[in-house]
C-alpha positions in Angstrom: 127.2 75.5 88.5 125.3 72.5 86.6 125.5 68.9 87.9 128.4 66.8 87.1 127.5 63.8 85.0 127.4 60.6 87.2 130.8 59.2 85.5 131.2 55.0 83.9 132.0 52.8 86.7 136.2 51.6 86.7 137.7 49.7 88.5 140.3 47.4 86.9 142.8 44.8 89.0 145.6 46.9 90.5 148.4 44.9 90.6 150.7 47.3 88.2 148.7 50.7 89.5 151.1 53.5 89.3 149.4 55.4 91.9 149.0 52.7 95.5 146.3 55.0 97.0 145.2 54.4 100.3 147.1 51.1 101.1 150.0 53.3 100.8 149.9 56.7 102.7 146.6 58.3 104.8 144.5 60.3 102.9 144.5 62.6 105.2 148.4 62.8 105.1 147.8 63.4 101.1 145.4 66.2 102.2 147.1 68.1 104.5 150.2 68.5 101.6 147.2 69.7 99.3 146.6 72.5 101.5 150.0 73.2 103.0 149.9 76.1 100.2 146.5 77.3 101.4 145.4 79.8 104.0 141.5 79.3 105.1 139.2 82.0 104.1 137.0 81.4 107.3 137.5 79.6 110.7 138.3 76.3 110.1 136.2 73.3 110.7 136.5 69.8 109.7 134.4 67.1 107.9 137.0 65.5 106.7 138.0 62.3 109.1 134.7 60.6 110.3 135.4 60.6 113.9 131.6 60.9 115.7 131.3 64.2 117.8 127.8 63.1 119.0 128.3 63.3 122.6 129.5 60.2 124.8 126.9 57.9 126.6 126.5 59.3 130.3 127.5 56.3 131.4 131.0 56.2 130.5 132.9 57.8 133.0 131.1 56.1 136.1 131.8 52.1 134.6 135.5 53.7 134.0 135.8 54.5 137.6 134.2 51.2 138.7 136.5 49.7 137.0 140.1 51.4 137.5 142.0 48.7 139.1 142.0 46.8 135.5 144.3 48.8 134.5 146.7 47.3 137.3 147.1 44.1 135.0 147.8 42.7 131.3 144.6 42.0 129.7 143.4 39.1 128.1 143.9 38.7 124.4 140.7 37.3 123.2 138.8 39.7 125.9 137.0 39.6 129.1 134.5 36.4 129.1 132.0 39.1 130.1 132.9 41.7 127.1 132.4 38.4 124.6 129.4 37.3 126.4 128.1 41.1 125.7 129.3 41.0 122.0 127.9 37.7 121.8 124.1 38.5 123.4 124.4 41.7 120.9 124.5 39.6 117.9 121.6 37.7 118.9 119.3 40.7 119.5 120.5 42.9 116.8 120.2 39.7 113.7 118.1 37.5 112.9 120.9 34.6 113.4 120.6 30.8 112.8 122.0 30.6 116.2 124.0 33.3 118.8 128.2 32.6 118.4 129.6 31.0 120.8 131.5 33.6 123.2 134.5 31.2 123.8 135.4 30.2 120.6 133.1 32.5 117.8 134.0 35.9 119.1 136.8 37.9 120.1 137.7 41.7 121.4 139.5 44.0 118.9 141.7 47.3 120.1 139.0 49.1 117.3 138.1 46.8 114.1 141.0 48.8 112.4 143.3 46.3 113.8 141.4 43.5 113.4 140.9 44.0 109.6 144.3 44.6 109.0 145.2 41.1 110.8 142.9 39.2 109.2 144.5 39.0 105.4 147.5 37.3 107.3 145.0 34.8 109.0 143.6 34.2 106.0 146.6 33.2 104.2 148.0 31.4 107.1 144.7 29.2 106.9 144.5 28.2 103.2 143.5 24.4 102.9 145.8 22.1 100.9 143.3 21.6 98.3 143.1 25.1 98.3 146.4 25.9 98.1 146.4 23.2 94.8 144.4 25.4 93.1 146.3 28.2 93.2 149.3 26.6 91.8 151.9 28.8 91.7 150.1 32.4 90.9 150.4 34.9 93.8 147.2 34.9 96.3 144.9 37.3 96.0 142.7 39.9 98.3 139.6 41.5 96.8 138.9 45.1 97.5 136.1 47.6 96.8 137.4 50.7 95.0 137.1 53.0 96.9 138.2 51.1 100.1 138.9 51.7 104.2 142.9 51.9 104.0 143.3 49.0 106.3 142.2 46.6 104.0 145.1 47.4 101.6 147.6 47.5 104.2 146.4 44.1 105.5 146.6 42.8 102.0 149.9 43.8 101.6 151.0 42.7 104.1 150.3 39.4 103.5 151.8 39.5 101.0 149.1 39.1 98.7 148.0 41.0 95.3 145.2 43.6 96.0 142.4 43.2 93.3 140.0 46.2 93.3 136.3 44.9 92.1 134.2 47.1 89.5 131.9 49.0 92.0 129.3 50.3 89.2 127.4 53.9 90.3 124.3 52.3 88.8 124.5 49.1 90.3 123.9 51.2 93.6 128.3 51.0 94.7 128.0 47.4 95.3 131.2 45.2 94.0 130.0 43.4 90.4 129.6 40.1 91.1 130.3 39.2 88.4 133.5 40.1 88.3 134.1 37.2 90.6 135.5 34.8 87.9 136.5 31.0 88.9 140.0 32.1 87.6 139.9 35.2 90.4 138.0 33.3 93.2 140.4 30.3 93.2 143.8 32.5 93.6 141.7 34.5 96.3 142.0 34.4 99.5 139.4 37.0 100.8 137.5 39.5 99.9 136.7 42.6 102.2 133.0 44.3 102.1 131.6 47.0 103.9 127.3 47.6 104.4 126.7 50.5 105.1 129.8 51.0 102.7 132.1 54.3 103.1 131.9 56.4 101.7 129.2 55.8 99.5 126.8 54.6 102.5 125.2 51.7 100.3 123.4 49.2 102.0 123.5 45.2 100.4 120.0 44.0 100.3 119.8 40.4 101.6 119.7 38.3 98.4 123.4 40.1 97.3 125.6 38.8 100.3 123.6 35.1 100.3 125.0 35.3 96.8 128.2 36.6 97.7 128.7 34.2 100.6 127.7 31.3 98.3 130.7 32.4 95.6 132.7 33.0 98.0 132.4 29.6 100.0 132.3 27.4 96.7 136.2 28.9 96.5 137.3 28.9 100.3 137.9 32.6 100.2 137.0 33.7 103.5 134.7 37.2 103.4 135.2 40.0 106.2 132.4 42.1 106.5 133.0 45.7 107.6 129.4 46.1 109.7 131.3 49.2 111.6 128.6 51.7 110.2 125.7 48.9 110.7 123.8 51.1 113.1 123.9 54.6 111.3 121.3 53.6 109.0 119.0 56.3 107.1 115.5 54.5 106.7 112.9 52.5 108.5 114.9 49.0 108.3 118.4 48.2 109.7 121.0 46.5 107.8 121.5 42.7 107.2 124.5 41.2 108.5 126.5 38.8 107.1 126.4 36.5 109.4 122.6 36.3 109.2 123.4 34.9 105.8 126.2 32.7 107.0 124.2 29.7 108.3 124.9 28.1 111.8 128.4 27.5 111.3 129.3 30.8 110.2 131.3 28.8 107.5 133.9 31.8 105.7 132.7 34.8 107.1 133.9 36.8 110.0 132.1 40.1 111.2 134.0 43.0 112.6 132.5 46.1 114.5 133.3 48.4 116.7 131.7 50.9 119.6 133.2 54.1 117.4 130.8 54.8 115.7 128.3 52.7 117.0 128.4 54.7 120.6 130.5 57.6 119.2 133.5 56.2 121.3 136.1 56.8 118.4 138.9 57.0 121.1 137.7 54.0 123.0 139.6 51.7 120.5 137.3 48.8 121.3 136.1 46.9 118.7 134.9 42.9 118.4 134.2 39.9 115.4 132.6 37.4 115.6 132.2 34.5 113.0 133.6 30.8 111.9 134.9 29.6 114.9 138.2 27.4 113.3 139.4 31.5 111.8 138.5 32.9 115.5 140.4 30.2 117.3 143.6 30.7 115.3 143.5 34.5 115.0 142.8 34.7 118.9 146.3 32.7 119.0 147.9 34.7 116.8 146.7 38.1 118.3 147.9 36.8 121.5 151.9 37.2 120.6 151.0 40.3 117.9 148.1 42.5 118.5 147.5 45.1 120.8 145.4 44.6 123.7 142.3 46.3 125.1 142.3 47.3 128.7 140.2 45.7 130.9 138.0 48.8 132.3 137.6 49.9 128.4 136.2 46.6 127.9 133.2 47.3 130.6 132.4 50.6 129.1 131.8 48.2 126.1 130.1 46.1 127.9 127.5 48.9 129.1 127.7 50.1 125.7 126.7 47.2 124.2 123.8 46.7 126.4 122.5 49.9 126.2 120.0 50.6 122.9 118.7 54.3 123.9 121.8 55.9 123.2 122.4 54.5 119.9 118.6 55.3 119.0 118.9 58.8 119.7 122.5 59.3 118.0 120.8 57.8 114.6 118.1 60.4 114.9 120.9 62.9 115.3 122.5 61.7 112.1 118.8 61.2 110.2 118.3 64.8 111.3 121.4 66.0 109.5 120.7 63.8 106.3 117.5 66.2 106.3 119.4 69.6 106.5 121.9 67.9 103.6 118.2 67.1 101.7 117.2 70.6 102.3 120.6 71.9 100.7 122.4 70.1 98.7 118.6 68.3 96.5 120.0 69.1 93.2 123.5 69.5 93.4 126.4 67.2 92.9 124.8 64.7 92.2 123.7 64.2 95.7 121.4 61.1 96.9 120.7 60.6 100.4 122.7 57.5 101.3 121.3 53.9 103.1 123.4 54.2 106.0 127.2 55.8 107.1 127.6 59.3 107.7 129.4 60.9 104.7 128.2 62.3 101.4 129.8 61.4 98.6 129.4 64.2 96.2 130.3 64.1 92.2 132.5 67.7 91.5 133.7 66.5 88.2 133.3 70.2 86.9 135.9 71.4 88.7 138.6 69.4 87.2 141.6 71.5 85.9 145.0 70.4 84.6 146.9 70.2 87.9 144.5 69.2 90.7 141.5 66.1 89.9 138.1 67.7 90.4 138.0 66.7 94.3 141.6 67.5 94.9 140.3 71.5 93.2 136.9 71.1 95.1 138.8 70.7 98.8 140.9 73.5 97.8 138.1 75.7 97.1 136.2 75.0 100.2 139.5 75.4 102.4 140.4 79.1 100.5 136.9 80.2 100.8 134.8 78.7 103.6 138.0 77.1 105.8 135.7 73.7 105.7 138.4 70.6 105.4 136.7 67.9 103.2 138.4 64.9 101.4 139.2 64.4 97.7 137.7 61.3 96.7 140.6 60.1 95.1 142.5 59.9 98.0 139.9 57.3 99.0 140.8 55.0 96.1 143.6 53.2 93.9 144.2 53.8 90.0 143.6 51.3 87.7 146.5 50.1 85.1 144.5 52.4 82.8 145.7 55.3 85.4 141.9 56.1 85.9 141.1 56.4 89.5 137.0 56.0 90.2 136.9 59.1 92.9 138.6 61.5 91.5 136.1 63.6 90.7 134.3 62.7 94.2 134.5 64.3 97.4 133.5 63.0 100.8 132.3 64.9 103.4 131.7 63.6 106.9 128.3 64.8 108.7 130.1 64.3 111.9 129.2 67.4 113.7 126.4 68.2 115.8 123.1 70.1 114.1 124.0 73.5 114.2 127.2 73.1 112.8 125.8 70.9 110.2 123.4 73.9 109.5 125.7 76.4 109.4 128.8 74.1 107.4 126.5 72.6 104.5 125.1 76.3 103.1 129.2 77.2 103.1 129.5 74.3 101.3 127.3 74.8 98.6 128.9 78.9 98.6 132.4 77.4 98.2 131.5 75.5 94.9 129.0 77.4 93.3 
């Protein structure tokens, strides 16, 4: 089967979309429907939902025994001082920071960074300066998205009660939002704008000089900017990523960080995430998570503790995922479209052959795969929102997850390749 062309970037403002996407239902909801009809041609096996099936840090269950009796008590809201002391001392080793955030009032625990992202649109509304709140006048608020775009943002956006504006994320400006797309008009109704580096799924990594100008746009409207970093230590060549807050100055001024040990440690059901970042949006979301978030249990907080202090484990699950990147190199060079990304663990692979009059070209292409191979993958449009042109920019994607451990991967990528050709 030839290439797909790489296809125009679009992404318009989705205030009127017909189609809500990902802020609306799961994707994998959406993709279970699409194959409810389907029986699959060999056993099954999953890269669809990027949960890490690298195997745990040894060390896991012995700081969970240690530490049994936490679960005897409520746990703090903003987290153990040791847990933000760890988070904290893992800043300052991992970045290149103008100083390390202060663990009492820069840094918090998150049950996963899934919650805290979703949280943070209301915190940002809740915190809009009067001058701010001037500008606005009376148009609605609005939150800035990539396109495609982790589902939680949406949700968060919404609700917040705030208009979710998808940014123009051009294919040949390497996936990263346009900047210059950020109007004054846009930027002063604003209220945040969510960015992810390493992104998913396209696994693009923003060089340096890109968030100092984002940051600086960003600031000059008081819309606050929360970096997705959960993927910050899956990265594919010699350099890690930049954070944001290594752009951020030593205030931190309008930027919080979130992470998270899931994919980090491959700890998925640990749900133990942490941000860090301008201390006056830390203080007030720590108060506000104290009456509506979910905790995190006190002996999950010192495997995250260990985890965080622990480097070797980390090292050796990147080469894991480097190693797989090689097998994909090996297989997939010259089909789809396929680029080995910066960072992440998915490929995001352009099947815009297969379109047909029912199903969008990755809707057909996970069908395929399922009937014929039994491999579950996602359609990229379930990944994104449509446009008020009715265009959605991944529907004639598919994302695949490299999750699995090597052989798998060996055995799962040549199937793929089978399934499509």
């Amino acid at each position: 089967m030839p290439d797909a062309p790489s296809p125009a970037a679009v992404a318009t403002p989705a205030a009127a979309a017909p189609d809500p996407g990902p802020a609306a239902r799961s994707p994998f909801v959406r993709l279970t429907e699409l194959l409810a009809d389907l029986a699959p041609g060999k056993p099954a096996l999953s890269l669809a939902v990027g949960e890490p099936r690298h195997a745990m840090p040894g060390f896991v269950g012995a700081v969970l025994a240690g530490h049994l009796d936490g679960f005897g008590r409520y746990p703090a809201g903003k987290g153990l001082p040791e847990f933000r002391r760890a988070a904290s001392d893992w800043f300052a080793r991992r970045y290149a920071l103008a100083r390390t955030p202060d663990p009492e009032r820069e840094v918090l625990v998150l049950n996963g960074s899934r919650e805290g992202l979703f949280f943070a649109a209301l915190m940002a509304r809740r915190l809009l300066s009067p001058h701010k709140r001037a500008r606005m006048g009376e148009r609605a608020p609005a939150v800035l998205l990539p396109n495609p775009f982790y589902a939680a943002y949406g949700a968060g956006a919404e609700a917040a009660g705030c208009e979710s504006v998808d940014l123009p994320l051009p294919a040949d400006g390497g996936w990263l939002p346009d900047l210059d797309a950020l109007t004054p008009e846009l930027l002063d109704r604003s209220v945040a704008l969510y960015f992810a580096s390493p992104a998913n799924p396209q696994g693009t990594i923003a060089p340096r000089a890109y968030l100092e100008r984002l940051v600086a746009l960003c600031r000059a409207h008081e819309v606050m900017v929360f970096a997705d970093e959960c993927y910050s230590e899956i990265w594919l060549g010699d350099a890690p990523p930049t954070g944001i807050l290594e752009v951020a100055g030593p205030d931190f001024a309008g930027v919080v960080a979130f992470n998270s040990l899931s994919k980090r440690s491959s700890l998925p059901g640990l749900r133990c995430g942490f941000c860090a970042g301008e201390a006056r949006f830390i203080e007030a979301f720590a108060d506000f998570r104290n009456v509506a978030a979910p905790q995190v249990p006190e002996p999950l907080q010192w495997v995250g503790i260990a985890a965080l202090s622990d480097e070797a484990h980390v090292a050796e699950s990147r080469d894991l995922y480097k190693a797989k990147f090689d097998v994909a190199d090996q297989v997939l060079g010259g089909h789809f479209g396929y680029q080995r990304p910066d960072g992440g663990f998915f490929l995001w692979l352009n099947v815009a052959g297969l379109r047909t009059d029912e199903f969008s070209a990755g809707e057909e292409a996970a069908r395929l795969l399922w009937r014929r191979e039994g491999l579950r993958t996602v359609p990229g449009g379930y990944l994104c929102r449509s446009g008020v042109d009715g265009r959605n920019p991944g529907a004639d994607y598919l994302r695949i997850a490299l999750v699995q451990d090597l052989a798998t991967t060996q055995e799962a990528l040549p199937r793929l390749l089978a399934g499509l050709s």
